[in-house]
C-alpha positions as CSV (number, residue, x, y, z in Angstrom):
1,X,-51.8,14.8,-53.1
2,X,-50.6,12.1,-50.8
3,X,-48.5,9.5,-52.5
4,X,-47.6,5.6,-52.1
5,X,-51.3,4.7,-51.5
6,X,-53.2,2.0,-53.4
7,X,-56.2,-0.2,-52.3
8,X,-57.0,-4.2,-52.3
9,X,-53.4,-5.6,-51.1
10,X,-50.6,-5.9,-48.4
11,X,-48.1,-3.7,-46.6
12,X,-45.5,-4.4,-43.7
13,X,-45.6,-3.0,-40.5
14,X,-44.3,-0.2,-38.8
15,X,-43.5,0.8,-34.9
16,X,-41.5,3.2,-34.6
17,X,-38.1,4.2,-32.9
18,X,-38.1,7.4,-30.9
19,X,-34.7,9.3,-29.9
20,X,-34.6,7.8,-26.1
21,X,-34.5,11.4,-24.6
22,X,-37.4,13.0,-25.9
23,X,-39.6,10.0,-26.0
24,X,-39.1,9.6,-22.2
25,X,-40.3,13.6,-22.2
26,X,-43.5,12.9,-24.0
27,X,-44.2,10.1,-21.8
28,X,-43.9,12.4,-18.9
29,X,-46.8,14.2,-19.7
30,X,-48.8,11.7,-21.8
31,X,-51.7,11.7,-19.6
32,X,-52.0,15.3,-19.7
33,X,-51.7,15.8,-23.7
34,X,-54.3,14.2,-24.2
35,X,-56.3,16.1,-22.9
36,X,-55.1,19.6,-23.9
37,X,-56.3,21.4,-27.1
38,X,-55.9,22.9,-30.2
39,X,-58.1,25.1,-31.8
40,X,-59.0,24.9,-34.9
41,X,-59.4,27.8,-37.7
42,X,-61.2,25.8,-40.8
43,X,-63.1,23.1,-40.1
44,X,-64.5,20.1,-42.5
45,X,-66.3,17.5,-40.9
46,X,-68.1,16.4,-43.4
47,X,-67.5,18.3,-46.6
48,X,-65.1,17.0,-49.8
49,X,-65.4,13.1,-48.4
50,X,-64.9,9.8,-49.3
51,X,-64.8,6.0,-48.1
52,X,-65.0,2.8,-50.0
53,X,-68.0,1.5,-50.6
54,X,-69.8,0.0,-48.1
55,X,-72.3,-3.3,-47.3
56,X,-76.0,-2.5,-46.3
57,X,-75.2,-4.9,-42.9
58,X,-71.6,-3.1,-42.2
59,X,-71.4,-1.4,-39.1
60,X,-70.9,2.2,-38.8
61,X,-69.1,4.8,-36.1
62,X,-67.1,8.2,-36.0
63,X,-63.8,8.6,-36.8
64,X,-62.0,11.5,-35.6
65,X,-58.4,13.1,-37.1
66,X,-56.5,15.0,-34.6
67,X,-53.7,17.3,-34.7
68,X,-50.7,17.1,-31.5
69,X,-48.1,19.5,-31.3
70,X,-47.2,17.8,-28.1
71,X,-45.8,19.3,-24.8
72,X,-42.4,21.0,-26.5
73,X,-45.2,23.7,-28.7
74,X,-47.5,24.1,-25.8
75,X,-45.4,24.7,-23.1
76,X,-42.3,25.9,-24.6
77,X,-38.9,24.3,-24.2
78,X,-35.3,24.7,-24.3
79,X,-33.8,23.9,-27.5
80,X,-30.2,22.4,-28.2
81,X,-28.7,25.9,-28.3
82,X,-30.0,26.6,-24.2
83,X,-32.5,29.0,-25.9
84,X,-36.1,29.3,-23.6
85,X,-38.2,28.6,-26.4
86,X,-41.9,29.7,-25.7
87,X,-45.4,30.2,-28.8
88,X,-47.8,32.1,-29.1
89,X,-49.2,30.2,-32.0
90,X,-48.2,27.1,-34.0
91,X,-50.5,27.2,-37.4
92,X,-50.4,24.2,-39.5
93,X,-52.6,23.4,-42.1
94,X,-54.0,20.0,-43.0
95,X,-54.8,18.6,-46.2
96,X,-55.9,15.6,-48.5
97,X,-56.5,13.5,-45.0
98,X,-56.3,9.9,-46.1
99,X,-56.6,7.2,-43.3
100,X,-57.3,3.4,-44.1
101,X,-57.8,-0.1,-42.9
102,X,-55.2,-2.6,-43.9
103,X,-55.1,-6.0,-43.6
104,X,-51.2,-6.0,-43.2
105,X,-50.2,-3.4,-41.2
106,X,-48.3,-0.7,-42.8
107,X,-44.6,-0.2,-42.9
108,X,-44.1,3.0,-43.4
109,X,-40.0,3.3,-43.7
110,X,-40.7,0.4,-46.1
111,X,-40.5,2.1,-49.1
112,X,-43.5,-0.1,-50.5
113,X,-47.0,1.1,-51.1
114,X,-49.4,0.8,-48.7
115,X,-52.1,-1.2,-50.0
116,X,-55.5,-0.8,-48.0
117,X,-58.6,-2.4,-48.5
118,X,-60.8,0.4,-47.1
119,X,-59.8,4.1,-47.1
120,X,-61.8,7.0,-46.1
121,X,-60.5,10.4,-47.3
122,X,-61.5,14.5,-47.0
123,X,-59.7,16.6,-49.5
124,X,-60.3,20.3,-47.5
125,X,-57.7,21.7,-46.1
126,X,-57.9,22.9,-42.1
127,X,-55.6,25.0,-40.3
128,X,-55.4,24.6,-36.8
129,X,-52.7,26.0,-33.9
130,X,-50.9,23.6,-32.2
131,X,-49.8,25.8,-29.7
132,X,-53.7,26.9,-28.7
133,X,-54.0,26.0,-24.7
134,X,-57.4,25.2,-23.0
135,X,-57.2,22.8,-20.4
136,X,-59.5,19.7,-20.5
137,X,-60.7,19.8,-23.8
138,X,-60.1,17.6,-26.9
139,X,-57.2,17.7,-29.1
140,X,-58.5,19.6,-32.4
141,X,-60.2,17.9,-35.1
142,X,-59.0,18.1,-38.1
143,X,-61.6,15.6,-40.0
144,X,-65.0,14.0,-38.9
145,X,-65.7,11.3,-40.8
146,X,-69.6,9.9,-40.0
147,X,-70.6,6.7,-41.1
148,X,-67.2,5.1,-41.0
149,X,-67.2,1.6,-41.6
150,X,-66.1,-0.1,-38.0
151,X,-62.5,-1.8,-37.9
152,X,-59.3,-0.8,-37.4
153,X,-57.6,2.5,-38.9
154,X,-54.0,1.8,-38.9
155,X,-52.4,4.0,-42.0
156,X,-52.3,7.6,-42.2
157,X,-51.6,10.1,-44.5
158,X,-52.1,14.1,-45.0
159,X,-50.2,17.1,-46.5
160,X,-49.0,19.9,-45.2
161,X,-49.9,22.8,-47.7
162,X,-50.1,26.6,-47.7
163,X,-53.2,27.7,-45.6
164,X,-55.5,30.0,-48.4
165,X,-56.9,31.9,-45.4
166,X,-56.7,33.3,-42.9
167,X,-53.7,33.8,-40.2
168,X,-51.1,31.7,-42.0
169,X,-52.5,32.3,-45.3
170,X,-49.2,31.6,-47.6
171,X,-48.1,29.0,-45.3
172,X,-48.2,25.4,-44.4
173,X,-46.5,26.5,-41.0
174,X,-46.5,29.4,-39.2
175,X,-44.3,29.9,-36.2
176,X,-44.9,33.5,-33.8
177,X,-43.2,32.9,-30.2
178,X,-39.8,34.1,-28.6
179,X,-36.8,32.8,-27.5
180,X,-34.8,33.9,-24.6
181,X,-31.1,33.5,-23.7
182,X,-28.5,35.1,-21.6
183,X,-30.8,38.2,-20.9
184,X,-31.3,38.3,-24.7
185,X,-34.8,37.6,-25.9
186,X,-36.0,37.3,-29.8
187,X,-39.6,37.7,-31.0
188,X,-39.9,35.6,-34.1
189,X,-42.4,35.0,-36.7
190,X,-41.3,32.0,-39.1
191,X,-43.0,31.7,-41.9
192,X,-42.4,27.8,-43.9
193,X,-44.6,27.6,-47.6
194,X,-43.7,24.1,-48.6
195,X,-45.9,22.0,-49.1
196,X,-45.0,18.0,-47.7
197,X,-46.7,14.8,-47.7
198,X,-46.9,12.3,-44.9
199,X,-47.7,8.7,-45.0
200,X,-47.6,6.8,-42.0
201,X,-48.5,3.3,-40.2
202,X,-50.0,2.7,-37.1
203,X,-50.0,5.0,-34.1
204,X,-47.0,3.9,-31.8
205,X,-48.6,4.9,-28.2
206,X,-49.4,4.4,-24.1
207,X,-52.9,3.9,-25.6
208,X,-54.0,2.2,-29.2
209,X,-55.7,4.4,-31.1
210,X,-57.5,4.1,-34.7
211,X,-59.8,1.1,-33.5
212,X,-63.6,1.5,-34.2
213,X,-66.3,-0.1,-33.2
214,X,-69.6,0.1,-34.5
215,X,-72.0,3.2,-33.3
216,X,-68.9,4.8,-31.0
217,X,-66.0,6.9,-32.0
218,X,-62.4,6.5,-32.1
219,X,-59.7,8.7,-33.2
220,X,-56.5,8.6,-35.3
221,X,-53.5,11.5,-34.4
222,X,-51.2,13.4,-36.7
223,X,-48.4,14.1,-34.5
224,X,-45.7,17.3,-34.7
225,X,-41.9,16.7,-33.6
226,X,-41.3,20.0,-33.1
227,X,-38.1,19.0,-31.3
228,X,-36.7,17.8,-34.3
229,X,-36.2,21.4,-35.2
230,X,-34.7,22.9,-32.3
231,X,-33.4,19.6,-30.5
232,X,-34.2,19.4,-27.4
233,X,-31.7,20.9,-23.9
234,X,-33.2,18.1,-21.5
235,X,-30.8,15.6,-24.0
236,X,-26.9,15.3,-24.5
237,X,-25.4,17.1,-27.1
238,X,-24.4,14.0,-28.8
239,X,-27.8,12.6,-28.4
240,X,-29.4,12.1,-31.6
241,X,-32.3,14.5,-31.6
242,X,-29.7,17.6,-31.2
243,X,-27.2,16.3,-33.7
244,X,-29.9,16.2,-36.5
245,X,-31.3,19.2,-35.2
246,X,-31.0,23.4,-36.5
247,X,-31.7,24.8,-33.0
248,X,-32.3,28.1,-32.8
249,X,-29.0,29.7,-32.5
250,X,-29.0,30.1,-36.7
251,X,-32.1,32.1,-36.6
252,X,-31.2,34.3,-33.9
253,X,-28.0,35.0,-35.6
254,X,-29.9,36.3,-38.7
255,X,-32.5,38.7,-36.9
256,X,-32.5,42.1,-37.7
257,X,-33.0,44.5,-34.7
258,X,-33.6,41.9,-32.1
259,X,-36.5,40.2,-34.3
260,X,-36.9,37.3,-36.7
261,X,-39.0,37.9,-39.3
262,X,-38.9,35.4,-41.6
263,X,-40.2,33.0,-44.4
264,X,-38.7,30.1,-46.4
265,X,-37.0,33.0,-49.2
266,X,-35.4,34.4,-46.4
267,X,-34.1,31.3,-44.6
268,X,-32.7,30.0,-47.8
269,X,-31.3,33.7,-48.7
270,X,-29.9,34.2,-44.9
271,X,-28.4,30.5,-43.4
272,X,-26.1,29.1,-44.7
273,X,-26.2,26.2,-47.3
274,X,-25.7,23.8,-44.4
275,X,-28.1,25.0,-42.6
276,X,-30.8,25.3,-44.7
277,X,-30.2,21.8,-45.8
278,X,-30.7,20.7,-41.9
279,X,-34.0,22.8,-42.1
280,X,-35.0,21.1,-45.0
281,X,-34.4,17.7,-43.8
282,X,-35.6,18.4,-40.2
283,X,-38.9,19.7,-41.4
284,X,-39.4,16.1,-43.4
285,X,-39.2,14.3,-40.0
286,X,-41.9,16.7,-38.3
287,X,-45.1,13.9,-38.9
288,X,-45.7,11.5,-36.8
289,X,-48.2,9.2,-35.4
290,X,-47.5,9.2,-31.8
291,X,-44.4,8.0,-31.7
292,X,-44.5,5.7,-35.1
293,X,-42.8,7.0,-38.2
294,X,-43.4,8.4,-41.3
295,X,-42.7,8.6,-45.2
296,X,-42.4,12.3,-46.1
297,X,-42.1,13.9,-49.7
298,X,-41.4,17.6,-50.4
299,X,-43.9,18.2,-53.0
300,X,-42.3,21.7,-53.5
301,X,-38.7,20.6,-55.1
302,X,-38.3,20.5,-58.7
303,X,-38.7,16.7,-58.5
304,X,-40.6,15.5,-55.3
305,X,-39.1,11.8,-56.1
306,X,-36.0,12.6,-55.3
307,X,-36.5,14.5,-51.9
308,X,-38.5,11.3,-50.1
309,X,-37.3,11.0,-46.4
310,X,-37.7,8.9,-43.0
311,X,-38.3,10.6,-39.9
């Protein structure tokens, strides 16, 4: 379950920095993310709910929860390493979805609790692949929420957790591409089983998202760094995003026959202790909202209080 959340008080406010070299990337193709898709494998739109209560006279809409993976999962990059990084599928999966109005906008790097004075919440878990590719459609919805009280939506939190079905079933995320360097090119399939919680502010954006307006729809976006992983080749090697970053060179050094096979046993058995720590705290900075921040907790470590981190 999500943590840090409480109703009826105040919070802080929270925009976001992004590493200058990516962020410029994203921007590049803003127009066109939004608009590309995801598909997803479990859907819950209106099952395992909640919202406060609301008046009688209250005005009602639709609030949508997508899923991004951004440009870097759809159309495949070069990481940090100058490995041609491409997916065939990007599975995440989605759970207790918590998104809520607060008077005071959110901070969340803060530390402090965010204190909401409506929440609407789904407690199903969906997986869907970020690295699906359908031109013109939607970004995949993660939770429909009908008969959402109007206003604006700027906190929100969800947990990454082990899919129970289906493709990914064992995982929260589930990598299948290739990578490709110097003639050399790795099939991989990396399997990750924690499970981590986001909590997040407002969505940090070209466009503002999250506001609602009675009888219309809006939507609010989880958002996947994927860059953070790999770091990204279109930046300098002392940029930020590539000295916080794995990169792929690690894994190809551990594949067996030309081919990664892989889940979070074997990383931890087969990196180093270095490197598996960067994977750890790399994976903690994956959520975002646009390009706003997040809180994130490994609720897989012997004591998830100690393992909270920034992205």
């Amino acid at each position: 379950m999500n943590t840090g959340i409480r109703s009826n008080s105040t919070g802080t406010n929270s925009t976001g920095t992004a590493h200058q070299k990516g962020h410029n990337r994203r921007h590049k193709g803003r127009a066109l993310l939004l608009m590309v898709p995801l598909i997803p494998l479990m859907a819950s739109c209106q099952q395992a709910t909640t919202q406060s209560p609301l008046e009688a006279s209250e005005e009602q809409g639709t609030l949508l929860v997508v899923a991004n993976g951004e440009a870097f999962v759809r159309e495949g990059f070069t990481d940090k390493d100058g490995w041609q990084i491409s997916f065939d599928h990007v599975y995440t999966t989605l759970d207790d979805v918590v998104v809520s109005q607060a008077q005071v906008p959110f901070e969340a790097e803060s530390g402090e609790p965010l204190e909401a004075a409506h929440q609407i919440s789904s407690a199903k878990p969906v997986t869907v692949d970020l690295a699906a590719e359908q031109p013109d459609a939607p970004l995949a919805v993660v939770t429909q929420f009908d008969g959402a009280k109007s206003g604006r939506y700027n906190a929100l939190a969800w947990t990454l957790s082990p899919a129970e079905t289906g493709p990914a079933a064992g995982y929260s995320i589930l990598m299948i591409g290739e990578a490709t360097k110097a003639g050399e090119t790795i099939p991989f399939e990396m399997g990750i089983e924690e499970a981590i919680a986001f909590n997040c502010g407002d969505f940090v954006g070209d466009t503002r998202k999250g506001i609602l307006a009675g009888g219309e729809t809006a939507e609010v976006e989880a958002t996947f760094h994927f860059d953070h992983v790999f770091g990204d080749g279109e930046a300098a090697a002392d940029d930020e995003i590539n000295q916080g970053a794995l990169g792929f060179e690690p894994l190809a050094a551990i594949a067996e026959n030309n081919e990664l096979v892989a889940d979070s046993k074997t990383l931890k058995a087969q990196l180093s202790e270095a490197e598996y720590e960067t994977l750890k705290t790399v994976l903690l900075s994956l959520g975002h909202v646009g390009e706003g921040h997040c809180s994130a907790t490994d609720l897989s470590a012997a004591d998830p209080s100690t393992t909270e981190s920034s992205s």
